[in-house]
VEXDREN-2710 file (C-alpha; in Angstrom, 1 decimal):
% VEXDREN-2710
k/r/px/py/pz
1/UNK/147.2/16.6/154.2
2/UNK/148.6/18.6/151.4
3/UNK/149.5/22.1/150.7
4/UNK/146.9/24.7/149.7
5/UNK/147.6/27.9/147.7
6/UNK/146.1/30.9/147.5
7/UNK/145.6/33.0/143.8
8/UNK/145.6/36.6/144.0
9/UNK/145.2/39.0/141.0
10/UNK/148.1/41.9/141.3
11/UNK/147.8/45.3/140.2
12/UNK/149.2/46.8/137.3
13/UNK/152.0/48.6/138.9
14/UNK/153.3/44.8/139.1
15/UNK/152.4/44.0/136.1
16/UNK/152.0/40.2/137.4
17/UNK/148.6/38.9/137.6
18/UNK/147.6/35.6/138.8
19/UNK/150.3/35.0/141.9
20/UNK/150.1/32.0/144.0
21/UNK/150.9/32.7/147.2
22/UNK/151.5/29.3/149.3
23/UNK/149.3/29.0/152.8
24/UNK/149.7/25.8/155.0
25/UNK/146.6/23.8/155.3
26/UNK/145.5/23.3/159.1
27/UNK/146.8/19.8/160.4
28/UNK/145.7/17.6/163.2
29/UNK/149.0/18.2/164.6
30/UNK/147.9/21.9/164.7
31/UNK/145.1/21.1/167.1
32/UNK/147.3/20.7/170.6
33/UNK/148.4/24.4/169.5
34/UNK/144.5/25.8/169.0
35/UNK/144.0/24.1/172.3
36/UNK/146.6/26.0/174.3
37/UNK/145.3/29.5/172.8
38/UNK/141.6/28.0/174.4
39/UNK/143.4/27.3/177.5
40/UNK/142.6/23.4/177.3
41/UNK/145.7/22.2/178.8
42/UNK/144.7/19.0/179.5
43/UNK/142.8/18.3/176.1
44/UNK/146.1/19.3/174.5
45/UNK/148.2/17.3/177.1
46/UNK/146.3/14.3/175.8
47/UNK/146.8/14.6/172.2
48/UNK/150.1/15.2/172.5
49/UNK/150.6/12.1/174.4
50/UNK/149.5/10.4/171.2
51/UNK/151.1/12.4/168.6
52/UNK/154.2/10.9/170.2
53/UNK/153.1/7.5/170.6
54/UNK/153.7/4.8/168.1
55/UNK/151.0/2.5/166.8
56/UNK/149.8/-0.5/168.0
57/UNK/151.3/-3.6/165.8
58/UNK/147.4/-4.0/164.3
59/UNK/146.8/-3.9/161.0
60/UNK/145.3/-0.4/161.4
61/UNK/148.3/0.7/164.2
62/UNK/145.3/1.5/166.3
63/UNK/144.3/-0.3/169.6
64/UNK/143.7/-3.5/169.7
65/UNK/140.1/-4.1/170.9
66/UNK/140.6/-6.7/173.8
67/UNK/142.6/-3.9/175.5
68/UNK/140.1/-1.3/174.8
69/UNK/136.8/-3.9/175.9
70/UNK/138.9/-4.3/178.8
71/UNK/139.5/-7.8/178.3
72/UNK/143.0/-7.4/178.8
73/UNK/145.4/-5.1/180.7
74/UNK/146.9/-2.1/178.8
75/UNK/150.8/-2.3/178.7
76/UNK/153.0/0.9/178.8
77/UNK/153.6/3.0/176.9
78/UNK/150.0/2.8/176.0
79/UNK/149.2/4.1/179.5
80/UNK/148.7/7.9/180.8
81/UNK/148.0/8.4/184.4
82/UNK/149.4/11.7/184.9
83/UNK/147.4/14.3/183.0
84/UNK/143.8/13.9/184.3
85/UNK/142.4/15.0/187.6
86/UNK/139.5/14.6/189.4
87/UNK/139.0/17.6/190.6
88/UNK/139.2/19.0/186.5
89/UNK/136.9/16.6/185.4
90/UNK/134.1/17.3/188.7
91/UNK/134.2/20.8/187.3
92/UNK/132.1/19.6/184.4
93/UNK/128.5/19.8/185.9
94/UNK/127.6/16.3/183.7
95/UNK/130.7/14.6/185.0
96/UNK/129.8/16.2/188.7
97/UNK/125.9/14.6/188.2
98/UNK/127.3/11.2/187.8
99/UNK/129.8/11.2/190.4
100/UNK/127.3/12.1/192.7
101/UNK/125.1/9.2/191.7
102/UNK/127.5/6.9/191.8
103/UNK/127.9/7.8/195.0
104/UNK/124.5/6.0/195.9
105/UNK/126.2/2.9/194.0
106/UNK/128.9/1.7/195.5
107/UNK/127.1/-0.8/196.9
108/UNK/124.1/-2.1/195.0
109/UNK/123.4/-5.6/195.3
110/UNK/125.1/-5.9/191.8
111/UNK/127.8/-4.0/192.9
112/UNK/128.2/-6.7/196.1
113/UNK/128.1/-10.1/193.5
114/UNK/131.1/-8.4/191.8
115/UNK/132.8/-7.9/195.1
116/UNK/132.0/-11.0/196.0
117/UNK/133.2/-12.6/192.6
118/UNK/136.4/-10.2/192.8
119/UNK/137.6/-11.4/196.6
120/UNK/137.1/-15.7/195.8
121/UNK/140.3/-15.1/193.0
122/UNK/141.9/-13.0/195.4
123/UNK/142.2/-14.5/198.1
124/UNK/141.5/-18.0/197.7
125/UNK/143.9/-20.4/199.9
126/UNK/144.8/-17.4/202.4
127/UNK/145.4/-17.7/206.0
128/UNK/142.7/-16.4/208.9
129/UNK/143.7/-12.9/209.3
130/UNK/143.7/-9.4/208.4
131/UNK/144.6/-7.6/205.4
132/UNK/144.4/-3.8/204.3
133/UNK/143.6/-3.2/201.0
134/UNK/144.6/0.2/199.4
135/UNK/145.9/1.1/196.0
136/UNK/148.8/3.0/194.8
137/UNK/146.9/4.4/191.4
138/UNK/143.7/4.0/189.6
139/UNK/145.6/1.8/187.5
140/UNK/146.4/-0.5/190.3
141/UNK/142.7/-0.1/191.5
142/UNK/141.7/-1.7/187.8
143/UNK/143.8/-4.3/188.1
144/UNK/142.1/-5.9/191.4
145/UNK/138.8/-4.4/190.1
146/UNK/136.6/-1.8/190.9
147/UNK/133.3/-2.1/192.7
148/UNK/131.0/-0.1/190.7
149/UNK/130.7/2.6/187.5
150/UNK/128.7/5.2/185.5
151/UNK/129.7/6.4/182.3
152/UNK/129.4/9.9/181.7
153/UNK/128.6/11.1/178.0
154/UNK/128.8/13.8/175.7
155/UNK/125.8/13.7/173.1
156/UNK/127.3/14.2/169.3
157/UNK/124.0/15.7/168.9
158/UNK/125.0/18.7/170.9
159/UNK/127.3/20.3/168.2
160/UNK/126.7/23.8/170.3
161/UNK/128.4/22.2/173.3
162/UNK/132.1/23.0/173.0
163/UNK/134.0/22.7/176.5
164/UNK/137.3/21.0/177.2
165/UNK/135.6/17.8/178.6
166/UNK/134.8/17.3/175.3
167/UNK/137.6/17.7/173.9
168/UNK/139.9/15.9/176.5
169/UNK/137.9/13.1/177.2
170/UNK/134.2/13.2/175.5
171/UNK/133.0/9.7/176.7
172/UNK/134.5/7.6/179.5
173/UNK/133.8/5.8/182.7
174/UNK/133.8/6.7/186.3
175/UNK/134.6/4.0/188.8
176/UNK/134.1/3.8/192.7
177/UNK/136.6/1.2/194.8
178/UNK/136.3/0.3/198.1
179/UNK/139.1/0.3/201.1
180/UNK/140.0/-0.6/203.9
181/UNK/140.5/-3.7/206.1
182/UNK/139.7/-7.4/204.5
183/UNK/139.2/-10.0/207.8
184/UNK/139.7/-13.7/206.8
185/UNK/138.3/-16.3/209.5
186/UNK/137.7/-20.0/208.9
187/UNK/137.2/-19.6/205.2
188/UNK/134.7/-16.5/205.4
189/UNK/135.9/-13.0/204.3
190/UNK/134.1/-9.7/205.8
191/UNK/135.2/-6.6/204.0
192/UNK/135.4/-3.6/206.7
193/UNK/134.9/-0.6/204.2
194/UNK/136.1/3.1/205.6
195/UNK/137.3/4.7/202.5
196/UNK/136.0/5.1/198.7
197/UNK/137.6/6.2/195.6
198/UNK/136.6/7.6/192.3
199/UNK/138.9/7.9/189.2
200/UNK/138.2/7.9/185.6
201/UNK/139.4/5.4/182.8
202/UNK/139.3/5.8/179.1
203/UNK/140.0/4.8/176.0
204/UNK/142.0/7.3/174.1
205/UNK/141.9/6.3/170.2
206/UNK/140.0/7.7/166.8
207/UNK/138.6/4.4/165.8
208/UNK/135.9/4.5/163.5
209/UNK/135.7/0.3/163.9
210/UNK/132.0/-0.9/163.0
211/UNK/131.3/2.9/162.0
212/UNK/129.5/3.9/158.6
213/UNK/130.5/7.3/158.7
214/UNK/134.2/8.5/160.4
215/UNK/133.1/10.3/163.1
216/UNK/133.0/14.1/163.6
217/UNK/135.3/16.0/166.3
218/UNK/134.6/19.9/165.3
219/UNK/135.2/22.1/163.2
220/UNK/139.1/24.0/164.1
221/UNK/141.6/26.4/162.9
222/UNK/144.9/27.8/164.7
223/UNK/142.8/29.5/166.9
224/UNK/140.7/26.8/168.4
225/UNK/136.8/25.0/167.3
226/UNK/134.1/26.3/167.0
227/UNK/130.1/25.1/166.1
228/UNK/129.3/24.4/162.4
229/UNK/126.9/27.4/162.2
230/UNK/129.7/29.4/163.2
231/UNK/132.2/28.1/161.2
232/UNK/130.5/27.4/158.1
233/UNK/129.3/30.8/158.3
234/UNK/132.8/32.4/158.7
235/UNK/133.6/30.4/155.5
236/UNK/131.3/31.4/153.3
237/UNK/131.7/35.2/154.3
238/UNK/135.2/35.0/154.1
239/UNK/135.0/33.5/150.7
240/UNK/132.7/36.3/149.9
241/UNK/135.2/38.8/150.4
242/UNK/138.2/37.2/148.9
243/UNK/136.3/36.9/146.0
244/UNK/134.7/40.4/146.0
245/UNK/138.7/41.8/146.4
246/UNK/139.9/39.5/143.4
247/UNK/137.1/41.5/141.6
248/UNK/138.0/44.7/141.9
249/UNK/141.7/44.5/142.5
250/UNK/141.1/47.8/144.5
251/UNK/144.6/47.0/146.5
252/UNK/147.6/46.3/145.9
253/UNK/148.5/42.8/144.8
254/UNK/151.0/42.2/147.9
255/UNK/148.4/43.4/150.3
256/UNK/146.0/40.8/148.5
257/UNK/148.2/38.1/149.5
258/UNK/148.9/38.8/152.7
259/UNK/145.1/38.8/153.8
260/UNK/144.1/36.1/151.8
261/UNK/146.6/34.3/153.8
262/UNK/145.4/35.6/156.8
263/UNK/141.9/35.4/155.5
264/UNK/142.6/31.5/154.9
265/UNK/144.7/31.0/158.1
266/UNK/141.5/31.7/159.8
267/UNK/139.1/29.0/157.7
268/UNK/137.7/26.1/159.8
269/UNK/138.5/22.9/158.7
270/UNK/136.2/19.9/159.9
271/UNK/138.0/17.6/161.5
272/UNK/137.2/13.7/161.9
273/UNK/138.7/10.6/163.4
274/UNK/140.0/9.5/159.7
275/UNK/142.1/12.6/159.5
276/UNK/144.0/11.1/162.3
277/UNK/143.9/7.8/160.9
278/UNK/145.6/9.3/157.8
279/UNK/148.1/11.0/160.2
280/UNK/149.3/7.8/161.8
281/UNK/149.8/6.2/158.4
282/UNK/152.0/8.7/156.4
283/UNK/153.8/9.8/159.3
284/UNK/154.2/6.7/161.5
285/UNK/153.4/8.2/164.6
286/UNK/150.4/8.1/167.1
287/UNK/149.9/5.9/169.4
288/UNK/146.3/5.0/171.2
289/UNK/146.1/4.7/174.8
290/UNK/144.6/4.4/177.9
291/UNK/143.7/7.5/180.2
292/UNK/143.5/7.3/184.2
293/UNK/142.8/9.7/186.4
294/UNK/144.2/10.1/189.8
295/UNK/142.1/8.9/192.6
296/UNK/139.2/11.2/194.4
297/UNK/138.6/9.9/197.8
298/UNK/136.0/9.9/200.8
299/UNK/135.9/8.5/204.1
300/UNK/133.1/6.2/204.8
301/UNK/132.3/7.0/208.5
302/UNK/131.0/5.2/210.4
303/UNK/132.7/1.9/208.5
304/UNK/130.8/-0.2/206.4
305/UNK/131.0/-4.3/206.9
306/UNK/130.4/-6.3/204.3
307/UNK/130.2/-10.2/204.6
308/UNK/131.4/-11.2/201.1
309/UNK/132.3/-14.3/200.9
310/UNK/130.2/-16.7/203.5
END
C-alpha cells in the first residue's frame, strides 16, 4: 500500500502555505499491533505466524486446496499447534454451544460407520490382542481420524459482532476422538472407549477462491476494529473537521500538521482478504497454514464398548 500525505494550509507568520506533511497509511502488517492494544493475543499470535511464513509454491503462494479440503496432510511449516487452546476458544459462548452438542455426537450411528471405516485400514492383518490408543496432539489425532465434528460459525452478517474468536479463528471445526483400549480377537475388533477429546482444526489463509467479491475482515486502525457505523462515522466527522481547520487556518500551521496526522492516524481503513493477497505478492512473505488446538479431554465413565468391526 502506498504512502498518503496530508496538505495543511500554514499561517502567515510562515509565510508557507500548502505543506505536505507525510502520514503512513495503515498496513496489514499493522493489524497484529491493533490486536495487542485490544488484548487479542492469540488473534495476533496467528497472524504473525503468517506474516512470517512463506507462500505455498501455487500460482497464487496461497494454500493449495487439497490440503485445505483435507485431502491431504499439511506439512510443516504450514502447521501451528501451539497458539490455540481450548479452554480460550470454550470461552466463546457459540464455540461453548457446539462443544456441548457434540458432546451428544460422538457416537451417532454415522459417527460409528466412520469408526468402523477408520479401524479396517488400521489394523487390518494384526494379531489377537490388545492395543491402547492415545494421541500425542490433535495433529496426530487427524492423522488416524477423528470420530465426529461440528463447525462453529461466525455470521459475516453480524458486522456488530467484534470479539477475538472472530478475529483469531472466525470459522473452523471442532472434532471429538475416542480413546482407550482397542481388543483384537479372531478377526473382530471391539473398541473399549474411556476417554474423549475435543480440539479444533482450521484453515488459516485469505483466499477469495470461487469468490465474487474479496471478502471483508473489519474496518482497523493502530488502535484496533471497529463496526462500519462506527467507523465510517469517525471518518466522515473527522474529515469534517480537518476540513473546517484548513478553512479558517485559526492555528498555527505546525499545530495543523501535527493533528491532521494524528487526526489521520486514527482513520479506519477497511480491510479485506485481497489486501493480504497484495501483501504476500510485493513483499514475498506469508504463508497459509493450518491451526490445531491442544486437546480438551473427558473421561467416559463407566467405559463405552463398541463392536466395530464384526
Amino acid at each position: 500500500m502506498a504512502n498518503t500525505t496530508v496538505t495543511a494550509t500554514l499561517t502567515p507568520a510562515k509565510n508557507k502555505t500548502g505543506q505536505t506533511a507525510a502520514v503512513r497509511e495503515f498496513r496489514v502488517s499493522d493489524i497484529p499491533g491493533a490486536m495487542d492494544k485490544m488484548n487479542w493475543p492469540v488473534a495476533a499470535g496467528l497472524m504473525r505466524y503468517w506474516f512470517k511464513g512463506n507462500p505455498w509454491t501455487t500460482e497464487d503462494g496461497g494454500m493449495d486446496e487439497l490440503t485445505k479440503d483435507h485431502k491431504k496432510e499439511p506439512i510443516d511449516p504450514y502447521v501451528e499447534s501451539s497458539i490455540v487452546k481450548m479452554a480460550w476458544v470454550l470461552k466463546f459462548e457459540r464455540a461453548n454451544e457446539i462443544f456441548k452438542e457434540l458432546k451428544g455426537k460422538w457416537n451417532t450411528p454415522n459417527s460409528l460407520k466412520r469408526m468402523n471405516e477408520i479401524f479396517k485400514e488400521k489394523f487390518a492383518g494384526k494379531v489377537d490382542g490388545a492395543y491402547q490408543q492415545k494421541f500425542a496432539s490433535a495433529r496426530d489425532a487427524e492423522k488416524f481420524g477423528y470420530t465426529n465434528y461440528l463447525s462453529v460459525k461466525t455470521s459475516n452478517a453480524n458486522v456488530f459482532l467484534l470479539d477475538e474468536l472472530r478475529g483469531a479463528l472466525a470459522n473452523f471445526n471442532m472434532r471429538v476422538i475416542a480413546e482407550g483400549e482397542i481388543i483384537i480377537a479372531s478377526g473382530k475388533i471391539s473398541f473399549l472407549v474411556n476417554r474423549l477429546g475435543y480440539y479444533i482444526d482450521d484453515s488459516y489463509d485469505f483466499s477469495d477462491v470461487g469468490n465474487r467479491f474479496s471478502q471483508p475482515l473489519g474496518y482497523w486502525n493502530y488502535d484496533g476494529v471497529a463496526d462500519p457505523v462506527t467507523s465510517n462515522g469517525y471518518n466522515f466527522l473527522s474529515a469534517m473537521g480537518k476540513a473546517e481547520m484548513a478553512r479558517t487556518a485559526a492555528m498555527r500551521g505546525e499545530d495543523v500538521q501535527a493533528l491532521f496526522k494524528d487526526v489521520d492516524g486514527k482513520r479506519y481503513h477497511l480491510i479485506q482478504n485481497s489486501d493480504f493477497a497484495e501483501y504476500r505478492a510485493i513483499h514475498g512473505k506469508g504463508g497459509d497454514f493450518t491451526v490445531y488446538s491442544d486437546i480438551l479431554y473427558e473421561d467416559v465413565t463407566p467405559p463405552v464398548l463398541i463392536k466395530v468391526v464384526e
